[in-house]
C-alpha positions in Angstrom: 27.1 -13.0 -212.0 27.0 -11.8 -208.6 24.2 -11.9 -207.0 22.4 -8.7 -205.3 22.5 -7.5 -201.9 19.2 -7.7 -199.8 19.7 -4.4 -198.8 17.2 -4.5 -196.3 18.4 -3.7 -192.7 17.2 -5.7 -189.4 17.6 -2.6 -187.6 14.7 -0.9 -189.4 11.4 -1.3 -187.5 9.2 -2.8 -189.6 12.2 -5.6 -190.3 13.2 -6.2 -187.0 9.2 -6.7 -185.6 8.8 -8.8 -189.0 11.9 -11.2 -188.4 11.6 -11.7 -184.3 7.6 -10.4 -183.6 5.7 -13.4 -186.0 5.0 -16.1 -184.1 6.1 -18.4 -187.3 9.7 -17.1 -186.7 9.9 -18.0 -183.0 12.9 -19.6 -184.4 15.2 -16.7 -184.4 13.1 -15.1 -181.5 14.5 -18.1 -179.6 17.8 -17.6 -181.2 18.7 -14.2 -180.1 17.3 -14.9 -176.7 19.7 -17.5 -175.8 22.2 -15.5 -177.2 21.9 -12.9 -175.0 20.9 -14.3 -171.8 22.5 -17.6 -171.6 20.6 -19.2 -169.4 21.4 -22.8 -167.5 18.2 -24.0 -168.9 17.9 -22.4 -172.7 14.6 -20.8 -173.4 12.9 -23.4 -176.0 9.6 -22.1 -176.5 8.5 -18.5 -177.0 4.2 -17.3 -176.9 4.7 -13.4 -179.3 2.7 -11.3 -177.1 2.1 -8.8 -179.3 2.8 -10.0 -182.9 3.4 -8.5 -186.2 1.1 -6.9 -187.3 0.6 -4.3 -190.6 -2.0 -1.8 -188.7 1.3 -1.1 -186.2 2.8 0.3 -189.3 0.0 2.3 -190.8 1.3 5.6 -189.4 4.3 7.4 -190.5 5.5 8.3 -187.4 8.5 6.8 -185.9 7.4 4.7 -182.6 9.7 2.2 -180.6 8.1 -1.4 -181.4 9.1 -4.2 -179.3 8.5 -7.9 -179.0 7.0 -8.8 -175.7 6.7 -12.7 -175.5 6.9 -15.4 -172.6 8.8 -18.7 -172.5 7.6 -22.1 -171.4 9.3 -21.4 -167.8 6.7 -18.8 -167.6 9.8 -15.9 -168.1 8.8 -12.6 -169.4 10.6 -11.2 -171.7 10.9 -7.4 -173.8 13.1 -7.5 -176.6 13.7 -3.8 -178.3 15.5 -2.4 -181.2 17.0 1.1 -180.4 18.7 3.6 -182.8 19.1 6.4 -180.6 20.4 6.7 -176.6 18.3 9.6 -174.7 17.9 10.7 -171.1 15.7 7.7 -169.5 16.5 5.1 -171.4 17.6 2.9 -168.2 15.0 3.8 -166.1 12.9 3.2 -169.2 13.7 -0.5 -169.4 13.2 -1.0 -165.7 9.7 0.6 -165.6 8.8 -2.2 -168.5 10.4 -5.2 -166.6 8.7 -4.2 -163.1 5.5 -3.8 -165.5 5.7 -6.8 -166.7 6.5 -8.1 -163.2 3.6 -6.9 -161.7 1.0 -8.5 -164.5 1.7 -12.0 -164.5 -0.2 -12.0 -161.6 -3.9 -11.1 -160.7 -4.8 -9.6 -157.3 -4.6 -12.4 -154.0 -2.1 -14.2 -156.1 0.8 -16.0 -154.4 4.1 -14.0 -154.8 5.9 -17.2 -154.7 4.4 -17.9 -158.2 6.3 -15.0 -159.7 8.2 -15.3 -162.7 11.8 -13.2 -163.8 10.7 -10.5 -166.3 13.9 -9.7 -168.3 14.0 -6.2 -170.3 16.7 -6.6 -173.6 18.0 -3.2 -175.7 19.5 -4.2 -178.5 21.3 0.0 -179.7 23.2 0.7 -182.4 24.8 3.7 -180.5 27.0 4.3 -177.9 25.3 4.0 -173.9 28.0 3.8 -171.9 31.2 5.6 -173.3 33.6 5.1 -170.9 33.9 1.3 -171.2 34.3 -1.6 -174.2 32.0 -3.6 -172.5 29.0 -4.2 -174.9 26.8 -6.0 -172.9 25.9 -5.2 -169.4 23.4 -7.5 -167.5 22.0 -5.8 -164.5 20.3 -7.9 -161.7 19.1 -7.5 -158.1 21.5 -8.4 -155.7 23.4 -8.3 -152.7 26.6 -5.6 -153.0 27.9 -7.5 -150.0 27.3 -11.5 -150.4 26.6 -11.2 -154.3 23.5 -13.4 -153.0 20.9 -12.8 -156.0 17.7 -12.5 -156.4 16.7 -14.7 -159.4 13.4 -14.5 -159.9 12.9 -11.0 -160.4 13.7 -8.2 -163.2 16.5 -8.2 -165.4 17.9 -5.2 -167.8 19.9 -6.2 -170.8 21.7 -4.0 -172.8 23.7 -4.9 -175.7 25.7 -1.7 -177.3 26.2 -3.5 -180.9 28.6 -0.9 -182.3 31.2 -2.2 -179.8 31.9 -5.8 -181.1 34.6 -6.1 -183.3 33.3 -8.3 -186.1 35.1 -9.8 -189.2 33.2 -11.8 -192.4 36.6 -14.1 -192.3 35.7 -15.6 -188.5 31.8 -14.8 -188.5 31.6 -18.1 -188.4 33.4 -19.3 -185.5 31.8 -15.9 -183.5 29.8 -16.6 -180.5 25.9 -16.6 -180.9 25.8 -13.3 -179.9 28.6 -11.7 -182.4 26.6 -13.4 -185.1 23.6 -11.8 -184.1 25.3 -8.9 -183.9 26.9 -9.1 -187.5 23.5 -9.8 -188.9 22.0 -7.0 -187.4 24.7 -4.7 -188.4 25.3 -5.8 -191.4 22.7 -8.4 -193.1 21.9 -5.5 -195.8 25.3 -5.6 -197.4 25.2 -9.5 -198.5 23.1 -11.6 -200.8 20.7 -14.4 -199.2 22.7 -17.4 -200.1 26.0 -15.5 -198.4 24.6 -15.3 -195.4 23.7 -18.3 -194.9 27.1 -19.4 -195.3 28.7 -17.2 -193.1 25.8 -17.6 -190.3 24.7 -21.5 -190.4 21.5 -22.6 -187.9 17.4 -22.7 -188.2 17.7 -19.3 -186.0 19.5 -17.5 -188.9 17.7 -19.4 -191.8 14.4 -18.2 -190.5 15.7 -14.1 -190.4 17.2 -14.6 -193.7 14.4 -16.0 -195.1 12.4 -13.4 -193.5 14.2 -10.3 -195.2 14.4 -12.0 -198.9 10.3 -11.8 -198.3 10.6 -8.4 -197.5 13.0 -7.3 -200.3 11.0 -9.5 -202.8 7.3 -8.7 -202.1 5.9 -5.5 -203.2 4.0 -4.6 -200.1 6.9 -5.0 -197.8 9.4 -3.4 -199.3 7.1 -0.3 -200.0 6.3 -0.1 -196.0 10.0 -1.1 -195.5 11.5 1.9 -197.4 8.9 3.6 -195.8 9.8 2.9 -192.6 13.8 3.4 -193.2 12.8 7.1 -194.5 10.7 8.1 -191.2 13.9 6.7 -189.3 16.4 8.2 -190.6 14.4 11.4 -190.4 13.8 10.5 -186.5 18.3 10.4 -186.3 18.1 13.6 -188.7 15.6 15.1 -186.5 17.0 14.0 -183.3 21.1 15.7 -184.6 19.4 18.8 -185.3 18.2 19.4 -181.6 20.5 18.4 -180.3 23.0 20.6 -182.2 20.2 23.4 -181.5 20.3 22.9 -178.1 24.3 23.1 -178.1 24.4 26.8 -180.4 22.1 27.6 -178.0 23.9 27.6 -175.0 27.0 29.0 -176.8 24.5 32.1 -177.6 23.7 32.4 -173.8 26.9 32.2 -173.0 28.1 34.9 -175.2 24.8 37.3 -174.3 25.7 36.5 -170.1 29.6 37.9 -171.0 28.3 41.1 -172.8 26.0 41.7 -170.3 28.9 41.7 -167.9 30.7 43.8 -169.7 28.2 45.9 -169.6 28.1 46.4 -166.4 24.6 44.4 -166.4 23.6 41.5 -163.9 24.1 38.2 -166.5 20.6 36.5 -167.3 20.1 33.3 -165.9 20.6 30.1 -167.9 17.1 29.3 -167.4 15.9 32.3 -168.3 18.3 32.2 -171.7 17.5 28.9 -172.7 13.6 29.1 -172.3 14.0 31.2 -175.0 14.5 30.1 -178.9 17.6 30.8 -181.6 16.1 34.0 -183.0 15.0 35.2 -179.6 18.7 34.9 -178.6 20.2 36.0 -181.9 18.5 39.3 -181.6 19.5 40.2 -177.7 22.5 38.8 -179.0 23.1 41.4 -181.6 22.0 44.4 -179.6 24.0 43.6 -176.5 26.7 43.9 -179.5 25.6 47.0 -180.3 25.2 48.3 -177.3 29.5 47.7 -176.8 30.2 49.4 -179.8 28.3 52.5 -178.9 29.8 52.5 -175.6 33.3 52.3 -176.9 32.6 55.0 -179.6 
């Protein structure tokens, strides 16, 4: 008898804070880490920030939880689960690394004290389309010498879609493409599967972590919970942005009638700070309008 697929995803909020935000799993926090930044001097202790918690997960809405910790070297770190790419998004993740940056220390401190504060986007969509690159590291430095800056801010970002990942060498995979397999794709295999195709302590701990969630009662209520309000958020997030596409196709066709009208075309601006209906109707009459004229 086979045995039955977790079926719970790591992408899903309240999964992905579970598994990498309790401080008992610092284990796979550590993990991923290293998988992503691979440093000369792995990160082997992590301090959760701000941990799992239940209350975080009260509301319905859909909010972007992180898992802010710092290492024994006294490195800050942001690590964030993304299921959407919108305007900002970069500048986003600076804005939290300089935050973080600018916290560690307390007013007459000495600069030279200061620790890198690193910034990691883990997506599940496409950021930058024009390259198969799926992780970019972006550092301060030199253009000229390459001379860096090292102990300053960092941005990750790790497009996960973009690895090309097979069960048969999972195995063999660097860190990162097993992190990214398990991420992508830990809801389609049973516990004891995984753990064969993904050996470690780092992977243990996150598998061990979702056969809680699918097997306790409370979890998986607030999990399902939480996989409805996001793929509401995606739903929600298709719809306006296909609204905001009809909508400049309507304000393109009401700027042509109005030319052939003889009328001066509306300004985009003007057009677009209006809604569907409001454009449907001008629409409409502008139509009408021709087909008088040509009677």
């Amino acid at each position: 008898m086979n045995a039955m697929p977790l079926g719970i995803r790591p992408t899903v909020d309240f999964a992905f804070k579970k598994i990498f935000g309790s401080p008992q799993n610092s284990a796979a926090l550590i993990g991923l880490l290293n998988a992503i930044l691979d440093f000369e001097h792995p990160v082997v202790a992590v301090e959760v920030l701000n941990p799992f918690s239940y209350q975080e997960f009260s509301e319905s809405k859909l909010i972007v939880l992180d898992v802010r910790c710092r290492d024994s070297a006294g490195r800050g770190l942001n690590v964030e689960m993304q299921v959407s790419v919108y305007a900002g998004l970069i500048e986003r993740l600076v804005y939290y690394a300089c935050s973080m940056y600018v916290d560690q220390l307390s007013p007459g401190s000495n600069y030279a004290l200061a620790a890198p504060s690193i910034s990691i986007c883990l997506l599940n969509r496409i950021l930058f389309a024009e390259t198969d690159q799926a992780h970019h590291r972006f550092q301060m430095l030199d253009r000229e010498s390459g001379r860096e800056i090292s102990n300053a801010i960092e941005v990750h970002t790790v497009e996960l879609t973009k690895y090309e990942l097979d069960a048969q060498t999972i195995t063999h995979s660097s860190k990162l493409q097993q992190w990214t397999f398990l991420l992508l794709f830990a809801q389609d295999y049973d516990a004891e599967t995984l753990r064969k195709l993904l050996p470690g302590i780092e992977f243990e701990t996150a598998i061990s972590t979702m056969e809680i969630i699918s097997a306790k009662t409370e979890d998986k209520q607030m999990y399902d919970q939480r996989e409805k309000a996001q793929r509401d958020y995606e739903w929600a997030i298709t719809g306006a942005r296909e609204e905001g596409r009809e909508e400049g196709k309507l304000a393109g066709q009401i700027q042509l009638l109005q030319q052939l009208l003889g009328e001066p075309p509306a300004s985009d601006t003007e057009l677009l700070r209006q809604d569907i209906g409001a454009l449907t109707t001008q629409l409409a009459n502008l139509q009408q309008r021709l087909r008088d004229r040509d009677v």
